[in-house]
DONULO-286101 format. One record per residue: x, y, z of N, C-alpha, C in turn. Coordinates in pm, whole numbers, plus 50000, padded with zeros to 5 digits. Example, Ala and Ser with C-alpha at 12.3 -4.5 7.8 and 13.67 -1.06 7.14 Angstrom:
REM residues 2
513194943150780512304955050780513204967050780/512854977550708513674989450714512905000350787/
This chain:
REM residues 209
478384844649351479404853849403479404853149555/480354849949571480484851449749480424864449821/480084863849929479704873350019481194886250024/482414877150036483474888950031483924889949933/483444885949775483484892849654482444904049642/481704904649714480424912849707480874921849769/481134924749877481854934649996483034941349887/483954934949828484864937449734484674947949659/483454939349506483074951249408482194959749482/481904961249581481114971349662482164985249671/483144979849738484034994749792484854997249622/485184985849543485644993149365484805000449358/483234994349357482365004249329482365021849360/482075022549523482255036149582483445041649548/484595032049508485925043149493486255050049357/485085042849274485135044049092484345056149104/483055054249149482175070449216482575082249224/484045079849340484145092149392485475096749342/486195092249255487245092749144486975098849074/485885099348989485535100848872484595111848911/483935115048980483145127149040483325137648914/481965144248907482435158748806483165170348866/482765169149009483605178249100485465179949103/485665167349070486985162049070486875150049192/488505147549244488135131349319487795137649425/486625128849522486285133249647486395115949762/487675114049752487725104149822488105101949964/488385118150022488655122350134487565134850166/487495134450299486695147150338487325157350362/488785158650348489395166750422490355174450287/490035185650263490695191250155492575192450174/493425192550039494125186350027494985180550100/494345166650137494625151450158494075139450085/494595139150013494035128749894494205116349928/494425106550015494645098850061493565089250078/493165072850048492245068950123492505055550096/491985045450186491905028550208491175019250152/491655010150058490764998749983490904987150097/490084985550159490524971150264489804962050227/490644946450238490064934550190490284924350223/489594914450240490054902550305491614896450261/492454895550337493474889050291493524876850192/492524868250205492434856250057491584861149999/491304870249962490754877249844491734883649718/492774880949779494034893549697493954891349539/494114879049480493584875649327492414885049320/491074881549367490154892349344490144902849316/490724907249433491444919349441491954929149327/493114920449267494304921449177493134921749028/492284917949020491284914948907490264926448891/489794930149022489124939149013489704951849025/490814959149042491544967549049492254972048906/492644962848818492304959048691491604964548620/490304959948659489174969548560488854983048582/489084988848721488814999548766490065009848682/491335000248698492275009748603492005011148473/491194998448408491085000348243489885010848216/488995010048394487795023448351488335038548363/489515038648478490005049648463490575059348403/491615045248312492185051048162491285055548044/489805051148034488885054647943488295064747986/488185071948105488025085748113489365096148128/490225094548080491325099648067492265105048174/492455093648276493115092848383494755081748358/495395085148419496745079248445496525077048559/497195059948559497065052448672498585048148682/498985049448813500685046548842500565038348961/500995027348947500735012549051502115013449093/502255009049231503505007249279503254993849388/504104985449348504364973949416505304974949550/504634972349663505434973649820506324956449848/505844952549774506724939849748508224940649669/508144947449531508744947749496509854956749527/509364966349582510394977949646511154974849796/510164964549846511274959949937512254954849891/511954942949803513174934349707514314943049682/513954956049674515174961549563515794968249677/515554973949780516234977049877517444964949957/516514954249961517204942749968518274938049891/518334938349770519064931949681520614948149686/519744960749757520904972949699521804969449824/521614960849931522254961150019523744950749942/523574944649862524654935149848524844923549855/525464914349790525134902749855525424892449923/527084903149970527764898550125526424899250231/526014911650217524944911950338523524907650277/523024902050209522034891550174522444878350258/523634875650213524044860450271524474862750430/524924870350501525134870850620523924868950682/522834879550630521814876650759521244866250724/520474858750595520514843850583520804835250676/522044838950685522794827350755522564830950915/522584841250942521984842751071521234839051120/520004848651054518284839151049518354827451106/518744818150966518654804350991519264798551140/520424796051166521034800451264520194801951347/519334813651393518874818851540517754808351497/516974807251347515914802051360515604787851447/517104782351411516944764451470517134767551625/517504775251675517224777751854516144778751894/515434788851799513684794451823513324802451686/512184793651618511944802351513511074815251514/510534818651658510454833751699511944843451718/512964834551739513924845951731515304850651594/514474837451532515464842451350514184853151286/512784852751314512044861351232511924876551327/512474872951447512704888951505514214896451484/515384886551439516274886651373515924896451248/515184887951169515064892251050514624906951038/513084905651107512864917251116513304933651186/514404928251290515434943551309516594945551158/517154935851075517514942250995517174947850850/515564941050855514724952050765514194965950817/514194965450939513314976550959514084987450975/515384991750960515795001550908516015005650780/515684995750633515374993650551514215006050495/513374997350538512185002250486511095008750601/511245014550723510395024050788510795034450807/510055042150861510045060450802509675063750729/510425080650750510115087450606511265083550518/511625078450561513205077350478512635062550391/512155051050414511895041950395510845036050291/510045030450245509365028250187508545034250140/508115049350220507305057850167508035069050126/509305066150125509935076750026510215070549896/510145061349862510665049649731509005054749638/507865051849774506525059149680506465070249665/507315079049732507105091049693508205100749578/508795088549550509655094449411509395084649273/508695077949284508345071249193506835082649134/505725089049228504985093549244504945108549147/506605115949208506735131349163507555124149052/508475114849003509255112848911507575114948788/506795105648800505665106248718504875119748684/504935126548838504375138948802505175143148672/506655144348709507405157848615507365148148472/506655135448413507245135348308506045138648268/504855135048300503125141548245502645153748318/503285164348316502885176748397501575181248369/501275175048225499595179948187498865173548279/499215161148256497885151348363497995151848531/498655160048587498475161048689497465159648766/496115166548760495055164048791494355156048812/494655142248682494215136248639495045117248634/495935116348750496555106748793496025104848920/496225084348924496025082049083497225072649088/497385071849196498715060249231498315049049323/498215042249304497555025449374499295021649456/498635016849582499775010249618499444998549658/499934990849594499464976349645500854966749704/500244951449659501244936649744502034944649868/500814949849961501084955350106501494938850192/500384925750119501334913350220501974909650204/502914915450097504184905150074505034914550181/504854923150249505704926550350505344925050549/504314916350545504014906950628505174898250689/505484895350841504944906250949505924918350921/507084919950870508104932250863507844941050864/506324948250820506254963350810504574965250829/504464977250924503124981050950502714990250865/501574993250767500934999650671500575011750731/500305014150869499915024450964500515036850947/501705035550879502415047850902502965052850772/502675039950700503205048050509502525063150473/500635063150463500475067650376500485085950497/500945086250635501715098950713502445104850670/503365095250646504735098950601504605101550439/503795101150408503435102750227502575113950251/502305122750313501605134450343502205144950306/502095153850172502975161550094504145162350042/503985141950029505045141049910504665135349795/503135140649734503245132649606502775141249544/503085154849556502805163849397501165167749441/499845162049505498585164049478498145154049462/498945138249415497965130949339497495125849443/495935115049388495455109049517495945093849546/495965090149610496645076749673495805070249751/495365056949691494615043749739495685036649733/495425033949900496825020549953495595009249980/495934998249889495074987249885495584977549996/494944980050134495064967650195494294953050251/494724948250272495244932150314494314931550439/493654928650504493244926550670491774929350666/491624931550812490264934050850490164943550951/488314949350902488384962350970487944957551140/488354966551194487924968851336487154981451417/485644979851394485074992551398484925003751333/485005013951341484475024951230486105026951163/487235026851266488405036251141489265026851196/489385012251270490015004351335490834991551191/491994989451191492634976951055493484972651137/493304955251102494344948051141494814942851021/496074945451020497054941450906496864925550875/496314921650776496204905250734495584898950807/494914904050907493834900051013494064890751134/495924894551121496454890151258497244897151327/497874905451292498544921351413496944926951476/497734932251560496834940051673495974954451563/494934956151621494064965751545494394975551541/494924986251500495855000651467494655008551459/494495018851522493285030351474494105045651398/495085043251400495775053251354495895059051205/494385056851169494295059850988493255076050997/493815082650935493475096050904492725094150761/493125087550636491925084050507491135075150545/489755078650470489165075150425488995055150461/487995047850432488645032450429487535032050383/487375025350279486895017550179486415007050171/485494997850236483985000150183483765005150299/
């Protein structure tokens, strides 16, 4: 087992711990803020995806509901609601600016996602109705749900993780929320997104291992 598979089932480990607690989850220090950080080497993500896996099949055997939400996929669909006059326009733009300078079709790109998907309006509102939609259909298990947010790199460089799980700050009913990311740490509460943006200290949960 390699050294950052080890680091890996290390923080599944602590986060299966403090989930499952008899107390209830204690994955934050800070009472209700349920919020906290799985961080992992970016080529680890299969791993990742494997071991996250079992942690859900252990969670479901102590009688927990697990609600996964894909940040990949929810960009897609924002994308695709735009149309597909405007799919093919900026395409064609992109490309376009790209053959001048391919720093200025991916800064292209990225001003007409990023009204898309940042804010509160943005991506962490897509998790946060997917989140209460779940609450209201299992109102029993309330207690007893977590919501994983993961494929945080398929939105690499377009969107900074820094500011989702803020803006997800009393919008998910109570439940607790592990945003599984991508990068590397920097000091005690320091993440660089995929371990090439600048180091963000701006995390209020928890981080994992």
């Amino acid at each position: 087992m390699s050294g950052g598979d080890v680091s890996l089932q290390e923080a599944i480990e602590a986060l299966r711990r403090d989930l499952i607690h008899e107390d209830g989850p204690r994955i934050s220090t800070m009472r209700n803020y349920r919020f906290a950080i799985l961080q992992y080497p970016p080529d680890r993500e299969f791993a990742l995806r494997r071991a996250v896996q079992r942690l859900s099949h252990e969670l479901i055997g102590h009688g927990w509901r697990v609600l996964s939400l894909d940040l990949q996929k929810l960009l897609l669909d924002r994308v695709r609601a735009q149309g597909e006059d405007w799919h093919r326009r900026v395409v064609e733009m992109e490309r376009r600016m790209g053959k001048i300078a391919p720093a200025r079709g991916l800064n292209y790109l990225s001003s007409k996602l990023a009204p898309l998907i940042e804010g509160p309006e943005g991506l962490a509102a897509d998790c946060s109705r997917l989140i209460l939609e779940d609450c209201e259909r299992h109102p029993e298990q309330g207690e007893r749900t977590l919501a994983l947010i993961g494929r945080a790199g398929g939105l690499y460089p377009f969107y900074r993780t820094s500011a989702l799980l803020k803006h997800l700050d009393g919008r998910t009913g109570g439940v607790p929320v592990v945003l599984l990311y991508p990068g590397t740490r920097q000091g005690n509460s320091g993440l660089s997104f995929m371990g090439r943006l600048a180091s963000d200290n701006d995390y209020r949960p928890r981080i994992y291992p």
